[in-house]
C-alpha positions as CSV (number, residue, x, y, z in Angstrom):
1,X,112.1,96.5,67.2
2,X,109.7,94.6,69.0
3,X,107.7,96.4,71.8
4,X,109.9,97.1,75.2
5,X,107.6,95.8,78.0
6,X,109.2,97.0,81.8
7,X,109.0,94.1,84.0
8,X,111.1,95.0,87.3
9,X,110.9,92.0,89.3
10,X,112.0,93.8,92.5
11,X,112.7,97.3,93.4
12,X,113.4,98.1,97.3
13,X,112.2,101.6,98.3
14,X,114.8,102.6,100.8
15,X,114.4,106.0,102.8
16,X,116.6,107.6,105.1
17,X,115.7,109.8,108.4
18,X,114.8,113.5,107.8
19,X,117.8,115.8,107.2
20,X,118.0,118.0,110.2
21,X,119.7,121.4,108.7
22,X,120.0,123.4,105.6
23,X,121.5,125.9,104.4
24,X,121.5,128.4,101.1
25,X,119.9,128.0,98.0
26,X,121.7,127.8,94.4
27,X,119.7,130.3,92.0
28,X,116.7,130.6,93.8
29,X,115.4,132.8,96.5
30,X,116.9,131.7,99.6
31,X,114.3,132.6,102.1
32,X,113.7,130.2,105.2
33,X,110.8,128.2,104.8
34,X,108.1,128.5,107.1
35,X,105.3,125.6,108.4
36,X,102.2,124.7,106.4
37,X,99.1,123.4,108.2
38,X,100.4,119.9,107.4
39,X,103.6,120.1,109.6
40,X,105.8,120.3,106.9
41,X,107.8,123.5,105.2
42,X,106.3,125.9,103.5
43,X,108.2,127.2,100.3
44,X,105.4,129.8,99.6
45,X,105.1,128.6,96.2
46,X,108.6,129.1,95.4
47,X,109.7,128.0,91.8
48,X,112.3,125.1,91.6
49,X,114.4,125.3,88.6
50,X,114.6,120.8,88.0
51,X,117.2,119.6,85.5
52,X,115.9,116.3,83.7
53,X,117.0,114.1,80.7
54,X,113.7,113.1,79.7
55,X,115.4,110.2,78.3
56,X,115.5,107.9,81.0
57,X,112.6,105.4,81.4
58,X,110.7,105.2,83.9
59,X,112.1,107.8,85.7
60,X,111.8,110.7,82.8
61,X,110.6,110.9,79.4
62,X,108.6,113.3,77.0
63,X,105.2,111.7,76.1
64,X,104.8,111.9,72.3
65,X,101.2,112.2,72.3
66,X,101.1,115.5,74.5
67,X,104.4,116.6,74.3
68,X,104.6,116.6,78.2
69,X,107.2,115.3,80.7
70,X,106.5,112.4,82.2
71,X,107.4,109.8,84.2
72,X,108.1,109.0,88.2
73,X,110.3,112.0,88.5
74,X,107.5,114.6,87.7
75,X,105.0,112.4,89.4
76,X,106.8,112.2,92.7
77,X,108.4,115.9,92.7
78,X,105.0,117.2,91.8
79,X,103.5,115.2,95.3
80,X,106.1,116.8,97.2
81,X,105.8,120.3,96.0
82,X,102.1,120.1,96.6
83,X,103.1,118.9,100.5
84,X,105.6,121.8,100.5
85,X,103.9,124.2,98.3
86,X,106.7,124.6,95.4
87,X,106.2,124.9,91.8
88,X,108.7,122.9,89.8
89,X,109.7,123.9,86.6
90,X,111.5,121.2,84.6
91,X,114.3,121.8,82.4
92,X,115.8,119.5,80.0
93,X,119.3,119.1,80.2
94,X,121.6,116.3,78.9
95,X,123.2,113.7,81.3
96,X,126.7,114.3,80.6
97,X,127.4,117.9,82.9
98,X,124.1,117.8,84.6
99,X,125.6,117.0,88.6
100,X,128.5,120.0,87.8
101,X,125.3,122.3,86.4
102,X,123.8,121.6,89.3
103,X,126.9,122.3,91.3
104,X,127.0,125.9,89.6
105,X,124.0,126.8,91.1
106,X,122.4,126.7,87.1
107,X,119.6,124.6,88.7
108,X,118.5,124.3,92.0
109,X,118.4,120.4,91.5
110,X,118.7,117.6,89.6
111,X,116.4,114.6,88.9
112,X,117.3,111.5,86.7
113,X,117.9,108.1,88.7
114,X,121.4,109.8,90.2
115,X,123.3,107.5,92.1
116,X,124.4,108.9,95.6
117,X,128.4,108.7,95.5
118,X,131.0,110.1,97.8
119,X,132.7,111.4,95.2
120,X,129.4,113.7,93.6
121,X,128.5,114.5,97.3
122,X,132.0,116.7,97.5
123,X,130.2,118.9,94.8
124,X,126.7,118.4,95.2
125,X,124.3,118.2,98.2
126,X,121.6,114.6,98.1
127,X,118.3,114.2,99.5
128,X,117.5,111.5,101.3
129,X,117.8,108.4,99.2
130,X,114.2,107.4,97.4
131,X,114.9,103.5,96.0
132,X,117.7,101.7,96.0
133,X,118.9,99.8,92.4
134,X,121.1,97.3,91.6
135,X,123.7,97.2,88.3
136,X,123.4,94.0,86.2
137,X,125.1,92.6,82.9
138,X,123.4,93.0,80.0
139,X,124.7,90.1,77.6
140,X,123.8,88.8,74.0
141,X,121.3,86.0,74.6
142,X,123.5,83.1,73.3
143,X,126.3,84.3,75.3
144,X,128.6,81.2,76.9
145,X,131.7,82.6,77.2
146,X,131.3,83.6,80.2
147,X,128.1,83.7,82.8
148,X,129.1,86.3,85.8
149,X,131.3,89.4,86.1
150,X,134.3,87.0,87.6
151,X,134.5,85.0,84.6
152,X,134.3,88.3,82.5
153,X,137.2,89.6,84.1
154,X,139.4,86.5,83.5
155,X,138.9,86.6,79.7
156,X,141.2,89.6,78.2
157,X,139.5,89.7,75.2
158,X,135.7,91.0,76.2
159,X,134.6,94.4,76.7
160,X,132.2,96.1,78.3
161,X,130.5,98.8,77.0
162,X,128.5,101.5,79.4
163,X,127.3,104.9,79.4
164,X,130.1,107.8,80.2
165,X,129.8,109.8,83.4
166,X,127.5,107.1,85.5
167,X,128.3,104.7,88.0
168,X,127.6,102.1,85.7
169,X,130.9,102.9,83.8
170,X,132.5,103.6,86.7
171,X,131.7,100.1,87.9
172,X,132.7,98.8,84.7
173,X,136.1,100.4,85.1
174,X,136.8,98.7,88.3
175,X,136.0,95.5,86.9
176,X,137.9,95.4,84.0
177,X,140.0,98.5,84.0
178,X,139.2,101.4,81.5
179,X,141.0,99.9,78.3
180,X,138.5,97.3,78.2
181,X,135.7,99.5,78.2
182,X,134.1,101.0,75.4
183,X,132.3,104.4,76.5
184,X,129.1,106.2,74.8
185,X,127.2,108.9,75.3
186,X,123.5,107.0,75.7
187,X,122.5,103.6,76.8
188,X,120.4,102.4,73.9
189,X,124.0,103.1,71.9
190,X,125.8,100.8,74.1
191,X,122.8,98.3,73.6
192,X,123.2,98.6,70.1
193,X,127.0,97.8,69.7
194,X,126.2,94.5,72.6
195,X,123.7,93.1,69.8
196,X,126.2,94.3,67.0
197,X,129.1,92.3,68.6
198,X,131.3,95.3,69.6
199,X,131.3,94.5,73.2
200,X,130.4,91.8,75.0
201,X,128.5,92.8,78.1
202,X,126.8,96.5,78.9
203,X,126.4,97.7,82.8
204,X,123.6,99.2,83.6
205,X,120.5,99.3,86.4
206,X,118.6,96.3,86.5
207,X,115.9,98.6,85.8
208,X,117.1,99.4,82.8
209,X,118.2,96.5,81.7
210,X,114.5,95.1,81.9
211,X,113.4,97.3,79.6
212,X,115.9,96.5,77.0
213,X,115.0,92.6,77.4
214,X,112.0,93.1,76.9
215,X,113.0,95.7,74.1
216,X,114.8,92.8,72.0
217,X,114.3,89.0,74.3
218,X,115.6,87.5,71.1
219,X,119.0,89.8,71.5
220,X,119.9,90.0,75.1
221,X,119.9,89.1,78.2
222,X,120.8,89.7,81.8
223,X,123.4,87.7,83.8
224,X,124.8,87.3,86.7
225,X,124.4,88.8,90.2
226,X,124.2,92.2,91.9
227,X,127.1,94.5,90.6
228,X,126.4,96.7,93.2
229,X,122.9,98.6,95.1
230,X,123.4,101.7,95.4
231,X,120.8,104.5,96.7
232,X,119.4,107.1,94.1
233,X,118.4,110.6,95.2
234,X,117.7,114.1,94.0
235,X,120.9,116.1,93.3
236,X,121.2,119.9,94.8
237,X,123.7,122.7,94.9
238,X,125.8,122.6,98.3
239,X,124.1,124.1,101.0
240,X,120.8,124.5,99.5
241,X,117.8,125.3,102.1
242,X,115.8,122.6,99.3
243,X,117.4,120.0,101.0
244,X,115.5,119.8,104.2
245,X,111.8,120.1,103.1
246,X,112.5,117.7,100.4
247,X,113.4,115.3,103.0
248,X,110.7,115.7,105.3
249,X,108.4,115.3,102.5
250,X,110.0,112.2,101.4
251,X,109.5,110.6,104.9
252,X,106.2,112.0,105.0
253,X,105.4,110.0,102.0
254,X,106.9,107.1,102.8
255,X,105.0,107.0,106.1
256,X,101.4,107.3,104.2
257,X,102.7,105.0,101.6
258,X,101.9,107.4,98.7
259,X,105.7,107.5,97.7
260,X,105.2,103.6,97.2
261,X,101.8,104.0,95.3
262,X,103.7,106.2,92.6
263,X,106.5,103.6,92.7
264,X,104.7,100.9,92.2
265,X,103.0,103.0,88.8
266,X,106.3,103.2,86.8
267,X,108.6,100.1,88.3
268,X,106.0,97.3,87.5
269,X,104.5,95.1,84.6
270,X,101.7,98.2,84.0
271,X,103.8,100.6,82.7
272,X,105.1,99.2,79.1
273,X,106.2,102.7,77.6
274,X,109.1,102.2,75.8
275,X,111.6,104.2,73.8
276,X,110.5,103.5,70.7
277,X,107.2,105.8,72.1
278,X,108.6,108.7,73.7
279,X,109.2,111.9,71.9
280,X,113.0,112.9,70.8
281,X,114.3,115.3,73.3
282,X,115.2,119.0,72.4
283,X,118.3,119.5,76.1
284,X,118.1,123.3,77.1
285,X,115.0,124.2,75.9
């Protein structure tokens, strides 16, 4: 396959106020945290147990070169551990079971793009949402069947394809109901079966989906509007005291416009990683 070359055209950083409690850790030491000279809690070099794919560009990957994660999720939790003074130890884990891990108190978070949803907030606690995404089609390239989600929906006989367990399914699901969509277990699956003819459309973040046009331009494309935006954020057992100095880091990094700077790194034309690059991921280890 030809070279996947990221090209996000438009990514809004949205950030919310400073949570004002917390509460309990999950598996880690629960004691409070106190102030560091720059204002902001101090976690006394506590170790943060992080579940991560590591298969999820740009957020998370495993760079084949050093054998190292990678990506905006270390990048950014290692700024905010340095403003809070934590040590995050990543842990890979596969998408499918990582919010209910999480939930068991088997990490004390989770990073990897997570969508903030009523429904995971009744088992999980969120930061503060960090960017907020939009869902697009993702369509063969001499697709005319059809040219937006409305006109998908009126023809009976496409399908969507989507990855299991994300809101991207979920969306699909709403759209066309679940027997007209085809579920797998990765993304660059469902791609696969799009260019194979198996479905006809794959939801997924724009983000994403720019990487897989650029992946194979001679394949796919995307269409139509907005699905949906929806605000990512960093996934945490209920009532955990990580909540709180996450947040206030988060706002402090938005306010110097170093959140932005690391932003700007992974969700623009200069990073062209692409999956063909990355290292095969070993989950648990």
């Amino acid at each position: 396959m030809s070279k996947r070359i990221w090209q996000v055209v438009a990514i809004l950083f949205t950030f919310s106020l400073i949570a004002a409690a917390c509460g309990d850790s999950g598996s880690s030491d629960n004691t409070a945290a106190g102030t560091g000279a720059n204002g902001l809690p101090d976690l006394g070099g506590r170790e943060i147990t992080i579940a991560i794919e590591n298969a999820y560009l740009p957020f998370n990957y495993i760079d084949s070169t050093t054998n190292e994660g990678a990506g905006w999720d270390y990048e950014a939790i290692g700024a905010i551990c340095d403003l809070i003074n934590c040590t995050p130890k990543f842990v890979s884990a596969a998408w499918d079971g990582m919010i209910q891990a999480v939930s068991d108190n088997q990490y004390d978070m989770a990073a990897d793009g997570i969508t903030i949803t009523a429904d995971r907030a009744k088992v999980v606690d969120f930061s503060d949402g960090y960017i907020n995404i939009d869902q697009r089609m993702l369509v063969r390239v001499d697709e005319t069947r059809f040219s937006n989600a409305d006109e998908l929906k009126a023809n009976p006989d496409l399908r969507i394809g989507s990855q299991v367990g994300t809101t991207n399914y979920d969306t699909a699901v709403a759209l066309v109901g679940d027997s007209r969509v085809d579920a797998f277990d990765q993304f660059g699956f469902a791609v696969q079966a799009l260019i194979a003819g198996d479905v006809d459309a794959v939801i997924m973040d724009e983000t994403a989906g720019q990487g897989y046009v650029g992946e194979n331009a001679s394949d796919v494309k995307l269409a139509g509007g907005s699905l949906s935006s929806d605000q990512l954020g960093f996934a945490f057992p209920l009532g955990s005291d990580l909540v709180a100095p996450f947040n206030a880091a988060i706002a402090k990094m938005k306010a110097d416009g170093s959140l932005n700077t690391i932003s700007a790194k992974y969700f623009g034309d200069s990073f062209t990683i692409t999956y063909d690059d990355i290292a095969d991921v070993n989950y648990g280890s």
